[in-house]
Each structure stands twice: as structure tokens, then as C-alpha cells.
C-alpha positions as CSV (number, residue, x, y, z in Angstrom):
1,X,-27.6,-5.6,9.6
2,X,-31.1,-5.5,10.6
3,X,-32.7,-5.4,7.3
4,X,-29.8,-8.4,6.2
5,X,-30.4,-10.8,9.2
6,X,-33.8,-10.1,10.5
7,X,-34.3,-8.5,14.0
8,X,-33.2,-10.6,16.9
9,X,-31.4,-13.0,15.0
10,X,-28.5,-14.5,17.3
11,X,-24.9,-14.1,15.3
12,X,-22.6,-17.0,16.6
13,X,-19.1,-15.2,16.1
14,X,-15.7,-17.3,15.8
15,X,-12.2,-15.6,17.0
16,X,-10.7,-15.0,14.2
17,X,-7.3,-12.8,13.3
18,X,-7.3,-10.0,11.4
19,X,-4.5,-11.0,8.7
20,X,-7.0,-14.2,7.8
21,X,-10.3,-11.9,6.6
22,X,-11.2,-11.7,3.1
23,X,-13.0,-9.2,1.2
24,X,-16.3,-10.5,1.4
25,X,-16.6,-11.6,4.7
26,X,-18.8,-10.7,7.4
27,X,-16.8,-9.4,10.4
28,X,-18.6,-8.7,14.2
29,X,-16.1,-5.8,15.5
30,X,-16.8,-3.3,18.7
31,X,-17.4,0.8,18.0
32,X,-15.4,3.7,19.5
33,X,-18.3,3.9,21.3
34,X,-18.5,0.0,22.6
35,X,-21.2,-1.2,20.3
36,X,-21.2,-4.6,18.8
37,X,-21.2,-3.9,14.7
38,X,-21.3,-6.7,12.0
39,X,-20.5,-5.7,9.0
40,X,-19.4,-7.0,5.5
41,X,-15.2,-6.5,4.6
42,X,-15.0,-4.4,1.3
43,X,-10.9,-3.9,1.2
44,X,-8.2,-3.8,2.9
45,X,-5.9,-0.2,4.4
46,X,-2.9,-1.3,5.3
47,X,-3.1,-3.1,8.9
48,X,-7.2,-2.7,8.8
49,X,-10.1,-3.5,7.4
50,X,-12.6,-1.6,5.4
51,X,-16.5,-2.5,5.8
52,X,-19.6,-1.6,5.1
53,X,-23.6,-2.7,6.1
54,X,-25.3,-4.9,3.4
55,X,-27.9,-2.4,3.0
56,X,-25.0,0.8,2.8
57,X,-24.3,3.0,0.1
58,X,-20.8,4.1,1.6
59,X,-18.1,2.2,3.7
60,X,-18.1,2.8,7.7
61,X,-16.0,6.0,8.7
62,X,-13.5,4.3,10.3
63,X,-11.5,1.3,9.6
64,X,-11.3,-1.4,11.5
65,X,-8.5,-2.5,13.4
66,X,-7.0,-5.4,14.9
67,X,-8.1,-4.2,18.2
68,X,-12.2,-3.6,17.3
69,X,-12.1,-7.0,15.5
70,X,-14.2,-9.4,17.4
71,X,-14.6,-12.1,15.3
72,X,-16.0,-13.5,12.0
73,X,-19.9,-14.6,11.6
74,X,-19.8,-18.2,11.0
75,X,-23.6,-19.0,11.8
76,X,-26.9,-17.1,12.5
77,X,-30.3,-18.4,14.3
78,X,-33.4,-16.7,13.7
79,X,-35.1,-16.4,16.8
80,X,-38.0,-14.3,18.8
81,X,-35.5,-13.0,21.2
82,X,-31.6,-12.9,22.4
83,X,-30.5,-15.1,24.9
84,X,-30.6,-13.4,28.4
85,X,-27.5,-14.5,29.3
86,X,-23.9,-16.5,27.8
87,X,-24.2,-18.9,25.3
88,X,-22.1,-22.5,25.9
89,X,-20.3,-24.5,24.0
90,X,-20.2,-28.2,24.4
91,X,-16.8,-27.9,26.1
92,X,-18.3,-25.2,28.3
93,X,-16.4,-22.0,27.0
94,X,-18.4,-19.0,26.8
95,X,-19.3,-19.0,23.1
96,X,-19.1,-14.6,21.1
97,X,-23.0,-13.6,20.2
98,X,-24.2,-10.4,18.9
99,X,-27.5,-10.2,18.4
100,X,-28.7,-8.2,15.5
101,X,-31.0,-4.8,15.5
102,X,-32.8,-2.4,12.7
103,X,-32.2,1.3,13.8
């Protein structure tokens, strides 16, 4: 997501259940291999979610489940470079980033 949001752009993430994604949202979820992914939702199969990079031909290999699903993307800050460290809320709880990377 890269080419979407720009490098280094900070990705504010908010919990959110699987059963309450729509097609067409933009979902942060982790890898089988631990890495943070966001991605857009392009359909449903069965209990997971289908997606796909904005700037992908075909849909990720795997689906994602409840399990990978971090979050949904609810806000995005363009900035020089990610925070070194956890970002706060108000309220103090420790707020979901990703930051974003071309490969």
C-alpha cells in the first residue's frame, strides 16, 4: 500500500470484528509470516475475508481470518517517518499503527 498511501505514512487502525467489514473496506490484518498488511476487502468466503492491494491485479493467496484481522484503517498521517515507539490515546491506551512501506 505503498504506492496507495505514500511511504511512511502512519495508518491509525481501529479494533474492529470481522462479521462488521464490508467489501470495500480497508482492513490492517497480520501475515503467516507476522507482517502487518493493509489491504482493501473484495468479498467475502464464508468465515473470511477476501482482499487485495490497491495497486493488485489478483486477490491475496490467502483469506483472511478472524484471527489475522487486526483492525480497520480509519485515519492515515503523512509523515517523514514512523513513530519510534506506541502511539497514545487521550485516555492513555496504546492506540494500533502500521506504518506503510513500497517493496
Amino acid at each position: 500500500m505503498g504506492d496507495f498511501f505514500g511511504d511512511n505514512s502512519l495508518i491509525l487502525v481501529q479494533e474492529t470484528k470481522l462479521a462488521d467489514i464490508r467489501v470495500g473496506m480497508m482492513v490492517v490484518y497480520r501475515s503467516a509470516e507476522g507482517e502487518l498488511i493493509s489491504h482493501k476487502v473484495i468479498g467475502r468466503e464464508g468465515d473470511a475475508l477476501r482482499t487485495r492491494g490497491v495497486a493488485n491485479w489478483k486477490a491475496d493467496p490467502a483469506p483472511v481470518t478472524a484471527e489475522m484481522l487486526v483492525g480497520t484503517i480509519f485515519a492515515v498521517f503523512h509523515t517523514s517517518g514512523a513513530p519510534e515507539g506506541p502511539v497514545y490515546a487521550s485516555n492513555g491506551s496504546v492506540i494500533p499503527t502500521s506504518s506503510c512501506k513500497t517493496f
